[in-house]
C-alpha positions, 0 to 999 in steps of 0.5 A: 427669435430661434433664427437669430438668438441660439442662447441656450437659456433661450431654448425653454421658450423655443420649446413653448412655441413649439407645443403652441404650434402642435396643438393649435396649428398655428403658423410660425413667423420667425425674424431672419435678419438680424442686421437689418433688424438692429440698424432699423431699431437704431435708427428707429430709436433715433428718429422716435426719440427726435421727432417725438412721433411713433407715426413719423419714426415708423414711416421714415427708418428703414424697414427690416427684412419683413414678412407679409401675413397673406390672411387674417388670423384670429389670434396673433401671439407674440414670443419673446425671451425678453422685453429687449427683442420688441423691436422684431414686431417691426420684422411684420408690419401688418401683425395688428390689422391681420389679427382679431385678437393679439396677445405678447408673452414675454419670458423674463422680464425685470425691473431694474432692466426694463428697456426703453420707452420707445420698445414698451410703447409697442405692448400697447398695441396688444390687447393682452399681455403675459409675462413670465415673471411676477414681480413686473405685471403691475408695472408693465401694466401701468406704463403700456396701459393694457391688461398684463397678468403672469402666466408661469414658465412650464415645461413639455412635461411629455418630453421631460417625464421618465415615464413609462420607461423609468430610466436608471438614475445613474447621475447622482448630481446634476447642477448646470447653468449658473453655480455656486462656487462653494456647492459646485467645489464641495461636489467636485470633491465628491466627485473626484473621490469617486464618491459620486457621478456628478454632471456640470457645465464645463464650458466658460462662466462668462457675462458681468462678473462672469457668472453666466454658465452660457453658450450657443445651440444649434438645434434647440429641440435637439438639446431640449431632448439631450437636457430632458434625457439628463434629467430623467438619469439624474436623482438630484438637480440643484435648482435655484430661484431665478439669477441667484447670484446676481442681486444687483439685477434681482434687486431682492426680488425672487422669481422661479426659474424654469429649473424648477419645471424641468426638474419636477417633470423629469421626477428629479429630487430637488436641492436648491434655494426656492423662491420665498413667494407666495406664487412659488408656494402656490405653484409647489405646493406639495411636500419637499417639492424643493428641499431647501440648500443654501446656494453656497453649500460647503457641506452638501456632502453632508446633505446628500448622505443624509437624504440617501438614507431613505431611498423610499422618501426619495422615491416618493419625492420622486413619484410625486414631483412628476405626478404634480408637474404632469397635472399643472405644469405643462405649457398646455396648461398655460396656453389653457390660462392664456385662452381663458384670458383671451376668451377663446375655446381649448383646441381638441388636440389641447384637450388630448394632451390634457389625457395624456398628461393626465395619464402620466399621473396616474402613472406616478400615482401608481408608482407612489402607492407600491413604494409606500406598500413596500415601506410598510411591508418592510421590504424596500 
């Protein structure tokens, strides 16, 4: 969907097709027309609803702009950001017969926002499908009436890592995306007291009750690069559960945002309010993998001199959330989990990335040992 979606919110998941097709020398089908898309899913949705017939709707709206596949593949896996964009499975007709097995993974999906009847039918087509977020497996499941499981969002942990080059941690605070107004004008505080460097979005808030902190990219590998270099320069990143402050779509259900993974990988200090779930405590096992401040936090300032009195535990915190993230959190080790679902074997170039990221443990491992020597020998 890169061709024709260029939110940047969008590009964590444009960088998960990219690891997929490095390690697996897949081709990539992107949709290209985004008007001839949309007035075929109208009519499409028209014609569905109408007639009560998929077979009837298909044959009689106007197709979009499409691709033909020119040989079968044994896995067809499809991308999307959310369960909204179905209808560009329409862009290739011929995906299902091209396809010995064929799978959907779809980045956010929620429950108070599901689309309609005539898009998730499409699922039913896949012999499995993998949502992002956990809450909606069970759901989906039962209304496509195919297995659904959760495979987790990740990270190019390769990408994000600050090593071997180690950075300096020039940025005290980096807090981008969707805020708190309270947090983010108690840094700002800080920040115009030249207290600290502190890094934020500036561009509009926008969306309903405008508290989208969102914009357009025009090269997502370019600004995965530019966020994975913040990251690594940053010794704090506030990172929140996933749409925290829009409780009307959450509807109190907590999911884990890809904040969380891009944070750990860059061996960030992370603040923020964690999802209260047992995945979330599952997958971030580790002590103070998120040291918990309240989304509106007046007194961060507060917080942050605290936590600065132990520049030992905050590199530790350091070293063992890139250690962590390098071991579990990279999209190979999702495409892994999707493999095993689907039965299919590890590609060698999957199990070369696994070394390196294996490697790069180590590394912080390392780290983590000659900073705790340097606590014990008094001389940090």
């Amino acid at each position: 969907m890169r061709r024709v979606k260029s939110l940047v919110a969008f590009c964590m998941q444009y960088e998960f097709e990219d690891v997929v097709a490095g390690l697996t020398r897949a081709d990539r089908v992107d949709v290209g027309d985004f008007g001839a898309l949309e007035f075929s899913r109208r009519a499409y949705k028209v014609m569905r609803l109408a007639a009560g017939s998929r077979r009837f709707a298909r044959m009689s709206a106007p197709r979009p702009s499409t691709v033909k596949l020119e040989r079968d593949y044994g896995l067809f896996l499809a991308v999307f950001n959310n369960a909204h964009e179905l209808f560009a499975l329409a862009a290739v007709p011929d995906w299902r017969k091209r396809s010995r097995i064929a799978a959907c993974y779809i980045n956010e999906v929620w429950a108070s926002d599901l689309p309609d009847g005539y898009l998730l039918e499409m699922l039913a087509e896949f012999d499995h499908v993998f949502l992002g977020y956990e809450h909606a497996v069970d759901e989906i499941g039962r209304l496509i009436g195919r297995p659904c499981s959760h495979i987790p969002l990740a990270a190019d942990v390769l990408r994000f890592a600050p090593y071997p080059h180690l950075p300096a941690r020039a940025i005290d605070v980096c807090y981008i995306g969707r805020r708190s107004p309270v947090t983010h004008k108690a840094l700002m505080r800080l920040a115009r007291d030249s207290r600290i460097f502190y890094y934020y979005d500036t561009v509009a808030a926008s969306g309903a009750g405008e508290k989208q902190r969102t914009f357009h990219v025009d090269n997502p590998r370019e600004h995965r690069l530019l966020l994975a270099s913040l990251l690594q320069r940053s010794r704090y990143f506030i990172a929140n559960r996933s749409r925290a402050n829009e409780p009307e779509l959450t509807m109190g259900r907590d999911e884990i945002s890809g904040r969380f993974y891009e944070g750990a990988a860059a061996g960030t200090v992370m603040l923020g309010e964690p999802p209260q779930t047992a995945a979330f405590k599952s997958l971030f096992d580790w002590p103070d993998a998120v040291i918990r401040l309240p989304f509106d936090s007046p007194d961060v300032s507060e917080v942050l001199a605290e936590l600065n009195r132990d520049p030992e535990g905050l590199a530790r915190i350091s070293q063992e959330n890139a250690r962590n993230a390098a071991l579990r959190h990279d999209w190979v080790h999702r495409l892994g989990t999707m493999f095993e679902t689907l039965g299919i074997p590890p590609t060698a170039a999957m199990l070369e990335r696994e070394k390196r990221l294996q490697a790069l443990a180590v590394a912080a491992s390392e780290a983590s040992a000659a900073t705790r020597l340097r606590s014990l020998r008094g001389t940090g």
